[in-house]
N, C-alpha and C positions, 0 to 999 in steps of 0.2 A: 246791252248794259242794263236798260229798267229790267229785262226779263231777268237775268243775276240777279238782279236789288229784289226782286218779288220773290224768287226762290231761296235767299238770306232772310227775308222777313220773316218766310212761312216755316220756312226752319227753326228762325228765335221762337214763332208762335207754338211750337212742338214744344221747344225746350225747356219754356218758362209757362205752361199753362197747364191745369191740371184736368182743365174741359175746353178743347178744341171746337170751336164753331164756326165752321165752312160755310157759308151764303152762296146760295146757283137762285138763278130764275126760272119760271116756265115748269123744266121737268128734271129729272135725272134721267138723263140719254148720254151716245157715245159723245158729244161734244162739250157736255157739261165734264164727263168724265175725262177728255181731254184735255179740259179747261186746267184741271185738279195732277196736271204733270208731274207738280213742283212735288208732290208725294211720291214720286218714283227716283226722284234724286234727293232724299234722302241719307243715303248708304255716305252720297259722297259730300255732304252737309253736316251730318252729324258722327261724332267716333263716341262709342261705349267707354273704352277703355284710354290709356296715358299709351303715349308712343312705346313706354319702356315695356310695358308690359301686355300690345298687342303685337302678336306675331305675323311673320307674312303672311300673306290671303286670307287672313282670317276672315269669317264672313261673320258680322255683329250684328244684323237684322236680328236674329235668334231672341236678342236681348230686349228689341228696341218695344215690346210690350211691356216689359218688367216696369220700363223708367218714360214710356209715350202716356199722354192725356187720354180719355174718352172721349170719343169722335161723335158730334151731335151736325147732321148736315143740316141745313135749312131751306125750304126751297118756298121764296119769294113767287108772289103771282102765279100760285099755281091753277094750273088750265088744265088738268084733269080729274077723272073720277077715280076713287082710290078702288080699284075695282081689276083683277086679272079673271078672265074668263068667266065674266059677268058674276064673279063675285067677290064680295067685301069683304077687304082687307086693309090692315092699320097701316100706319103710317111707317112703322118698323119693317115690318112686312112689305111693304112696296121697296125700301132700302134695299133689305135683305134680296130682294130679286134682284133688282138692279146694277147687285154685287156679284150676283151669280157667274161663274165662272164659264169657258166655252172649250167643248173639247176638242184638240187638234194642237199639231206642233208647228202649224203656219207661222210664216211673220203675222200674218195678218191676227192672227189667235193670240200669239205672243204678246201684240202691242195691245190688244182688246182686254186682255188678260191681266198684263203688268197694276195698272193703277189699282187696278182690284182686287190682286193679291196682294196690295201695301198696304191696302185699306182694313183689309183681315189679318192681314200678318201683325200688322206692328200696333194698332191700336186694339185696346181690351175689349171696348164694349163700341156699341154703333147704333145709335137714338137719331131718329129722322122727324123734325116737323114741317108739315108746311102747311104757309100762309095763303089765305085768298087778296084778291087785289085790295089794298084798305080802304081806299075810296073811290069814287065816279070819279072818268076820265077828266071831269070839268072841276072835282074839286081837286083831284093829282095836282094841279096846275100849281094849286096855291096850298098843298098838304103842307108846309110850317105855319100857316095861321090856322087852321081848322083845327074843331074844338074836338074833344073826345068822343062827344054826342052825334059827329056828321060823322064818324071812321063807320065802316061796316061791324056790325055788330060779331060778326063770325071773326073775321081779322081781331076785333078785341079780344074775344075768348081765347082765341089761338093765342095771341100776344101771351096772354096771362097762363095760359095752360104752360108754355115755354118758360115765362120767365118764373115761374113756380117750380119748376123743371131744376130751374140751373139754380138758383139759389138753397134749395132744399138737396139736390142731389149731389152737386158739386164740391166735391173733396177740398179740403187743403193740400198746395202741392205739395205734395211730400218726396224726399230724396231716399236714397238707396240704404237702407238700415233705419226707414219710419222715422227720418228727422222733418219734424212737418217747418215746412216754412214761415217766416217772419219776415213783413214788407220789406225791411233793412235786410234780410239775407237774401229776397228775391232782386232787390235793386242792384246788389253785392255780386250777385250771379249774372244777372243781364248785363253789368259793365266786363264781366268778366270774358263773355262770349263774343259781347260786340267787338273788343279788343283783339281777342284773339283771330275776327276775321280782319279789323282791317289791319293785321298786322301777316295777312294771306295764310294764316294757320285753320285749319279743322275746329273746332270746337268739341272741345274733349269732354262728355258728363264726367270722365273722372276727376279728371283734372280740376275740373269747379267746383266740385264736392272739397276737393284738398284743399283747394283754395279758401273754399269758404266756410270749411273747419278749421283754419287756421285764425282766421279772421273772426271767426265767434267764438272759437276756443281764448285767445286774447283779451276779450271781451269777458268773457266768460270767468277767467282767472281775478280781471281790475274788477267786476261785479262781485266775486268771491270775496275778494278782499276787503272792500268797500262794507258787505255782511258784518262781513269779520268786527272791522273797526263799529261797526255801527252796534252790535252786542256791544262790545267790550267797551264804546262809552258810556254803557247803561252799567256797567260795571265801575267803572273810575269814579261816580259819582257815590263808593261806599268805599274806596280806598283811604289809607291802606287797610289790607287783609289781615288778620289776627296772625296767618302764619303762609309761608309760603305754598304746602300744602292747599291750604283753599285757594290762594291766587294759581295754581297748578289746575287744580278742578275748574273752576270759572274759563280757566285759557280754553281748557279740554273740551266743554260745552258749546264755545263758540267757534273754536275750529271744526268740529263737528257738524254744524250747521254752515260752515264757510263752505265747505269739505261735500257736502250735501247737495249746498244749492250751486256750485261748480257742477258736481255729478249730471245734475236736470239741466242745466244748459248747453253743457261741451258734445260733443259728441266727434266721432272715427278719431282720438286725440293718438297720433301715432307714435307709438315709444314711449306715451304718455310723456310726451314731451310737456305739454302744458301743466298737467297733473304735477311735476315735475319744478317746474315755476311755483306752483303753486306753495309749495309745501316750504322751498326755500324762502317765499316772501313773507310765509305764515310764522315764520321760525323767527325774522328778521321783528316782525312788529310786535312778537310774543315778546322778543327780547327789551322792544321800547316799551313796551305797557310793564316789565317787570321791573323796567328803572325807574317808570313813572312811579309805579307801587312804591318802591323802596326811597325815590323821594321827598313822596309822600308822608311816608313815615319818618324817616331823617327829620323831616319841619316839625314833625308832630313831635316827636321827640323831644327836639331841640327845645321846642314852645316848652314842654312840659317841665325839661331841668330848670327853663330862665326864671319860671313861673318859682318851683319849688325852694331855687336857691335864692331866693330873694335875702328871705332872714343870714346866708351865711355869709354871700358877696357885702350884704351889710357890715358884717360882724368882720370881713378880712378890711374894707377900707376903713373901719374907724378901728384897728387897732384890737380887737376883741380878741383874738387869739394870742397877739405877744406879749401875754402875760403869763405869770406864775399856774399851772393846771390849763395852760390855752390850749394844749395837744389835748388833753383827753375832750374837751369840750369841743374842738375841732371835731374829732373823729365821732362825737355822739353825733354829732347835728348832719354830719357828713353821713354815719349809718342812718339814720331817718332818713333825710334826704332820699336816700337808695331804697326803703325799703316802703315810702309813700311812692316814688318812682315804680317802681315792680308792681306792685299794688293797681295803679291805673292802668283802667282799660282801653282800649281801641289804639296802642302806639305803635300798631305793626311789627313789619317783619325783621325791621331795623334797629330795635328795641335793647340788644344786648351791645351791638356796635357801639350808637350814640352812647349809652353810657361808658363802656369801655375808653369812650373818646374823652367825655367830660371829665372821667375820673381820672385820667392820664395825665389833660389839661394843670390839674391840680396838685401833680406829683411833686413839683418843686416846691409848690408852697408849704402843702405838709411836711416834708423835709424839712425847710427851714424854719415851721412851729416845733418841729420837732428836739431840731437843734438847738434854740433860743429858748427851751422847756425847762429853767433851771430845777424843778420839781421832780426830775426823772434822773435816773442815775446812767451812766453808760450802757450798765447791761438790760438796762427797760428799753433805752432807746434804739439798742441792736436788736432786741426780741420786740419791740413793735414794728421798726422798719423788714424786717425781717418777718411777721405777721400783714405786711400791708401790701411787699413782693407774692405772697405766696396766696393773697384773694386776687391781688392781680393776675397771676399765671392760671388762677381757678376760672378765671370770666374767663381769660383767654381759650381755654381749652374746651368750657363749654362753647365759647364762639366756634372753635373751630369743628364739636360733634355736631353743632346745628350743621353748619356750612355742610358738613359731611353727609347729614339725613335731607338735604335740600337738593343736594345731588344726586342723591339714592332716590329721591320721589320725582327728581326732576329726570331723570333716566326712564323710570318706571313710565312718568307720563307720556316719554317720546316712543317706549316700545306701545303702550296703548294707542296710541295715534297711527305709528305706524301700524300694526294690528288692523286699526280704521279703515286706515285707507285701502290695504290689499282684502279687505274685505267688500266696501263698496267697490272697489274696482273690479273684483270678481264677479262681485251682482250684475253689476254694467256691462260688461264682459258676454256673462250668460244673457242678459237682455237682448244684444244685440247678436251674438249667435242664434236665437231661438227669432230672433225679427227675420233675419235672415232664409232661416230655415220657412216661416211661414209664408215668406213672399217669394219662397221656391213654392210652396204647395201651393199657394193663389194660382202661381204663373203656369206648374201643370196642372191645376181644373182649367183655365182659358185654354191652354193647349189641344187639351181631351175635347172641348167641344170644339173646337177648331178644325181637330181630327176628325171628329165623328161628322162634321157638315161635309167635308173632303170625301170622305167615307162614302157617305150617303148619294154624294156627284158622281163617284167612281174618280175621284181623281189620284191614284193611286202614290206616285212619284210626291207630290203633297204630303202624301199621309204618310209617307219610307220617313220624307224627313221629319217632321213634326213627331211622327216615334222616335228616331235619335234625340231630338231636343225634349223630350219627355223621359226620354232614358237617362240621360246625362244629368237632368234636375233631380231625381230620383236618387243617383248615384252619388250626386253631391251633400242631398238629404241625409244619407244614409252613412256618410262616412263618418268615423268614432275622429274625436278630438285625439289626434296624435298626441302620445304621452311625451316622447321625442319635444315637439314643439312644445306642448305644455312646461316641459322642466326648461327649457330655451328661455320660454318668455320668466317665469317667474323667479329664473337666474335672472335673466338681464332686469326685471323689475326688481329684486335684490340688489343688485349690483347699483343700480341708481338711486331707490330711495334712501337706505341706511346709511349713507354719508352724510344726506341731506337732513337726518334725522337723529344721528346720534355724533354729529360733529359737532361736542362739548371739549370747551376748555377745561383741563386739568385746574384741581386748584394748586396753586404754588406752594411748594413748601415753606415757602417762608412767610407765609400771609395766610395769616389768621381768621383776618376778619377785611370787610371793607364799607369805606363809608365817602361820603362827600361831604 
């Protein structure tokens, strides 16, 4: 059972490390090599691919360079001269013997052979240091209190020549399409794989990729969003907008930037599903900041008539208009009124409503100055009510050409956005194709010299296969983005975002204008 548990750890430590460091003592011989088994059961520890899309027998070793760490052994208290046939050679160079292959199709060859074809096959590169003993036998005893000044001077350098090593050379881990790792995504991952063993499953690299595109694409979308709102209250502090127009431009600017910084955090988002979310929450909170806008202006408004009608509200409670000449003195103070109104700046987009509203409000009263006008004759008083229907149905109708140009610019901005998006989504797209392609090229130059060390042993059977797996990277390299697929995806990315995008309510025929 501890041997299980040691070959589950050594497996996590493959999966989550981007530079593998193995500890032996003494030497690199066959019992150290012995020791390092758990790298031969590998194959049955780790799966490339998701159950659905690996086939029977498939053999994944092939792969396991693409997505394995850089293998750095270390070899503690060493007790020899770095030295073959009396002469000097590094510390890479002793590895590299060590790994040397034997030729013969014995059991005995086989099992000599296995751990060290794992060690070449599956990891990229192969860095060897090693340490001399760090102190005297008498201060080993008590090495946690001894001071830096008692270690062996050689062991120190070593120490520092290593740990110079790992922190200068050592990569960020990065996944399959150059998504480099984040503490939170590698934590994300480790629970993901520990689970799936103890729940007696394989640990799938595909699997935890989807998994943990899922989970940072999420993430990714509530940070987008968060963007979003976070521009757009540096906006609300100049609301309302003179026209809806500009409040259109400013939405545009900050979905852009929403849109953007989504782009730099998501990544493998399948069906663009999240993309997807994205665009519906964007559309949801464009439509709260446009009410906020337009409430905005409603107050401002509102303020602006209470402000202007002071002198008339006066002149209606003390009686001022139900006098002899009260209509015509109504209707001047009422045209002022309207034409100081229009005149002021900054009342938003809400502007032509609120008054539409106010002067509505007032329709009965003018009527009955109109009626109680003994000064005006029958036919004055059907040819001014009859002049005061016909500026009424004039606001109206400019209310409703605005409404009409709000919706022509408001369409206009949702094909722009969409435009955006299948644009960056394209760029992204080509990003990760072209990532792809270049970590096929990395993986056949490792291959080629892989071959060419094979090559050079005579191991022939090696080098057959290691040309297949260089063949097939090449092949894959090489193959043109199917136009087939391409018109697929860009149907079905049509098919999903243009709902999401241009699902606007008609305006009603019977509603002109609107207001709160």
């Amino acid at each position: 059972e501890n041997s299980q548990n040691d070959s589950w750890i050594f497996a996590l430590s493959v999966l989550l490390s981007s530079t593998l460091v193995y500890n032996s003592m003494g030497t690199i011989d066959q019992q150290a090599m012995d020791q390092l088994h758990y790298v031969t059961e590998l194959t049955e520890k780790i799966k490339v691919k998701s159950d659905e899309q690996q086939s029977d027998f498939e053999d994944e070793s092939s792969e396991f360079k693409r997505f394995f760490p850089s293998f750095v052994w270390c070899v503690r208290d060493f007790n020899l001269e770095l030295k073959i046939n009396e002469k000097d050679i590094t510390e890479d160079e002793y590895l590299k013997n060590a790994l040397k292959l034997k030729s013969g199709m014995s059991s005995a060859v086989r099992n000599y052979n296995l751990p060290r074809e794992c060690i070449l096959h599956y990891f990229h590169s192969h860095k060897c240091f090693v340490f001399d003993r760090p102190a005297s036998k008498t201060d080993l005893q008590n090495i946690e209190n001894i001071k830096e000044s008692q270690l062996d001077p050689a062991f120190v350098q070593q120490t520092k020549k290593f740990s110079e090593y790992i922190y200068e050379m050592s990569p960020v881990k990065t996944l399959s399409g150059g998504y480099m790792m984040t503490g939170r995504g590698l934590g994300d991952v480790a629970v993901f794989y520990i689970e799936a063993i103890r729940s007696g499953s394989i640990p799938s690299m595909e699997n935890a990729v989807i998994a943990l595109a899922k989970n940072e694409n999420s993430r990714a979308v509530q940070e987008a969003l968060s963007k979003y709102d976070q521009l757009m209250n540096d906006h609300v502090r100049e609301f309302p907008t003179e026209t809806q127009e500009e409040f259109l431009n400013r939405n545009k600017e900050c979905h852009s930037e929403a849109l953007e910084f989504f782009m730099k955090l998501s990544f493998k988002d399948e069906n663009q599903e999240h993309q997807d979310k994205l665009v519906e929450d964007l559309g949801q909170k464009k439509l709260v900041y446009q009410q906020q806008n337009e409430q905005m202006s409603i107050r401002k408004c509102r303020a602006l008539l209470q402000e202007l009608s002071v002198t008339m509200e006066k002149g209606i409670s003390e009686g001022r208009f139900s006098v002899l000449g009260g209509y015509k003195l109504f209707t001047k103070e009422k045209k002022a009124l309207e034409v100081d109104y229009l005149k002021a700046k900054g009342k938003g987009v809400m502007s032509l409503e609120v008054l539409q509203e106010f002067l509505k409000e007032k329709e009965n009263l003018e009527s009955a100055i109109l009626i109680a006008d003994k000064t005006l004759e029958e036919k004055e008083k059907k040819l001014a009510e009859q002049r005061s229907q016909a500026e009424a149905a004039a606001r109206e109708k400019e209310i409703l050409e605005k409404a009409n140009l709000d919706l022509k610019n408001n369409m206009e901005n949702e094909k722009e956005n969409y435009k955006m998006h299948v644009e960056m989504l394209e760029k992204k797209m080509n990003e990760e194709r072209e990532q792809v392609k270049k970590e096929n090229e990395w993986l056949i130059t490792e291959k080629i010299k892989e071959q060419e060390e094979m090559l050079a042993e005579e191991f022939e059977e090696q080098c057959e296969m290691l040309e297949d797996e260089i063949n097939s990277l090449q092949e894959e390299n090489c193959e043109p983005t199917s136009s087939d697929n391409t018109s697929s995806f860009w149907g079905d990315l049509i098919t999903g975002l243009l709902p999401i995008f241009f699902n606007q309510p008609p305006i009603p025929n019977n509603c002109c204008y609107r207001y709160c």
